[in-house]
N, C-alpha and C positions, 0 to 999 in steps of 0.2 A: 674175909677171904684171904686165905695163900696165896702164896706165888707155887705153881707148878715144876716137879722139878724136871728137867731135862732129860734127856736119854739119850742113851750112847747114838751117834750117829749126828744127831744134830750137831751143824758148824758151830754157832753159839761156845758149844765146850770148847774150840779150840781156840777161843778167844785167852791172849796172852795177859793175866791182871795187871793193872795199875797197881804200883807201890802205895801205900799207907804215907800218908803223910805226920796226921795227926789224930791215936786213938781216941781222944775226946770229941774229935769232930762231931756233933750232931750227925750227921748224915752217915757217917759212920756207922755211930750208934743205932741210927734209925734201920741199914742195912744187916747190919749184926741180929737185928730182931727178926727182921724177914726170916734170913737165914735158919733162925732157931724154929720161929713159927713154922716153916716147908718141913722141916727136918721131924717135927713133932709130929703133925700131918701124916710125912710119910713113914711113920716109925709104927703109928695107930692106923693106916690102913694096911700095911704090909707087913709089920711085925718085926720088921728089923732095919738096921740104918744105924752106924757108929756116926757118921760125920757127916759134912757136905761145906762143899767148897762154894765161892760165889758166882761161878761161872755156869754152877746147875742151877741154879735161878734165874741165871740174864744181867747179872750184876756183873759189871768189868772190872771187880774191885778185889781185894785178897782179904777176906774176913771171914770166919767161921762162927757158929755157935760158940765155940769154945775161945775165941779170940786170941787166935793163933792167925800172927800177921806176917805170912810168907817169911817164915823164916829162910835164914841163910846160910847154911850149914858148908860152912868149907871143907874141901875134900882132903881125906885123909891123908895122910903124907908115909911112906914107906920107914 
């Protein structure tokens, strides 16, 4: 079974992620798989879906499918 993913509206999404400590973390890792399994899920019932974040699952953590861990992208400079 998957984890369900979320939709617009639910408080849940507005939950602020916890930083990544360590990508090897087992639990981590273990999250990271959810993540991919919802995403597949919803890609094969809907038919479309690039990505998903951890907060559409219920997970308070910053991890992707693709394991993209909150980057930090500093703002431009003039």
């Amino acid at each position: 079974m998957t984890d369900r993913v979320l939709v617009l509206g639910d408080p849940r999404l507005r939950v602020v992620c916890k930083p990544i400590q360590d990508v090897a973390d087992p639990d981590f890792r273990r999250e990271n798989a959810r993540l991919k399994a919802a995403l597949d899920v919803f890609r094969a019932e809907r038919g479309l879906g690039r990505g998903i974040a951890a907060p559409q699952i219920g997970i308070p953590g910053a991890s992707s499918p693709s394991t993209w861990v909150r980057a930090r992208i500093p703002p431009s400079t003039p």
